[in-house]
C-alpha positions in Angstrom: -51.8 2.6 -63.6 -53.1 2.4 -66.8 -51.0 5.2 -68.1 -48.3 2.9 -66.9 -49.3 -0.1 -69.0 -50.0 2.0 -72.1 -46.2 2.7 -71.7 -44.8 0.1 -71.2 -46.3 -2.1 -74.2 -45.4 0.6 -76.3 -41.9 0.5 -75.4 -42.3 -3.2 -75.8 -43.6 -3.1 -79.0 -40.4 -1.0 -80.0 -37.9 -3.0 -78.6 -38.8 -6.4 -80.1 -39.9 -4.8 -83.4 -36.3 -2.8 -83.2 -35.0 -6.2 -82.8 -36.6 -7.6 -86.2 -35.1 -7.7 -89.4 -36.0 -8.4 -93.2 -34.9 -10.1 -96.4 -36.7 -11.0 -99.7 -36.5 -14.1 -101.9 -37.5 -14.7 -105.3 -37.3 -18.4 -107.3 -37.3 -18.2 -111.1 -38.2 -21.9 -113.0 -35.6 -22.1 -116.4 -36.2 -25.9 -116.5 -37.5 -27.0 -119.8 -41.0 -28.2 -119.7 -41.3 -28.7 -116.0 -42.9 -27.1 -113.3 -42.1 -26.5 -110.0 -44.9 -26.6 -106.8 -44.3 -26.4 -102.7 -41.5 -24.2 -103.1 -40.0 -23.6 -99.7 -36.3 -22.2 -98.7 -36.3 -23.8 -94.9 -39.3 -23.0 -93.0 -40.3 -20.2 -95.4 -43.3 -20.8 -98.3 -41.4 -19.0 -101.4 -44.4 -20.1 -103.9 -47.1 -22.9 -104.7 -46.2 -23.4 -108.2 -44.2 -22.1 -111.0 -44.5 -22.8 -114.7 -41.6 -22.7 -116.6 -40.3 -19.6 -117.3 -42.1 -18.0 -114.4 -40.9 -15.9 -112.0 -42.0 -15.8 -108.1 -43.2 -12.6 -106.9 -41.1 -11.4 -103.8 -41.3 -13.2 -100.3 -40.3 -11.2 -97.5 -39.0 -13.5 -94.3 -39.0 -11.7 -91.1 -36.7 -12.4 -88.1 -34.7 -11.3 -85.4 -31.4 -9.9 -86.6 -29.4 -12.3 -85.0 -30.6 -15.0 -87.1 -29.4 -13.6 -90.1 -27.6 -14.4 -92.6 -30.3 -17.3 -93.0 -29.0 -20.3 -94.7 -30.7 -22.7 -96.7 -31.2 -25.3 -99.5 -34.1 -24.8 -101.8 -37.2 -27.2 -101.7 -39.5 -27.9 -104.4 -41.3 -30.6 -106.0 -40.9 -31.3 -109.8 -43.5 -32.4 -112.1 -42.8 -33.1 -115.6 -45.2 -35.8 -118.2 -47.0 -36.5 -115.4 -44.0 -37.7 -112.5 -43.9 -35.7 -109.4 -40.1 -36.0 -107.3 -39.2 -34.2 -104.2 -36.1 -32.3 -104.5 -33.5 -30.1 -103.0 -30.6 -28.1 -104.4 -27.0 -29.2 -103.6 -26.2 -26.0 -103.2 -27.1 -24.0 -99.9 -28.4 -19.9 -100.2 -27.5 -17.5 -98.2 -30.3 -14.4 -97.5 -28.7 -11.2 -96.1 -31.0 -9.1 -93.8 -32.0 -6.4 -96.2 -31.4 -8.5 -99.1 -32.9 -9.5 -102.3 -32.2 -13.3 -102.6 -33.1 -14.2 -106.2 -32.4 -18.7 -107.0 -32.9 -19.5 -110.1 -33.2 -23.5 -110.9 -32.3 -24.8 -114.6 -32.0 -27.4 -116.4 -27.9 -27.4 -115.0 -29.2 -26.9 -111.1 -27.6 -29.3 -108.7 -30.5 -31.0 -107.3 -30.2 -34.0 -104.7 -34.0 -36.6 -104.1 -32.9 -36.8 -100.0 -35.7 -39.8 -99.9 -33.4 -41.7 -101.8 -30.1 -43.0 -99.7 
């Protein structure tokens, strides 16, 4: 009986892990004397705060397979003399499973305040 167990969360354990899949984002910040904090692309942290010029370290984002490509706009806030907006790019990324994902935002990034209507 407990052989049996032992077994079957094994085989468990390989199906749903078989069933997983990987991708890796990284955010670099080439605005001009601004910095960027709360990054997040969708539900996914990417970094607390970049200065500019900075460069995130990699994120990896696990999920099933199915659920990739995982689309998404990039949110951050940006703080510059002192004022801090909520933003999101126009534009919406696109992380292939076993991808490297790398956004960067600049000065010429499409960038939308979706608080404002």
């Amino acid at each position: 009986m407990v052989m049996r167990s032992i077994v079957i969360l094994i085989v468990s354990t390989f199906l749903i892990t078989s069933c997983m899949d990987s991708g890796e984002i990284k955010v670099q910040n080439k605005v001009h004397n601004t910095k960027l904090e709360k990054i997040s692309f969708g539900d996914v942290s990417v970094y607390s705060s970049l200065l500019p010029g900075e460069t995130s370290t990699e994120v990896k984002v696990r999920d099933r397979k199915d659920n990739f490509p995982i689309i998404n706009q990039l949110e951050f806030y940006m703080v510059s003399n002192g004022n801090r907006v909520y933003l999101k790019t126009k534009k919406s990324y696109q992380l292939k499973a076993g991808g490297v994902l790398v956004i960067t935002i600049s000065d010429s990034t499409g960038v939308i305040n979706p608080l404002i209507k």
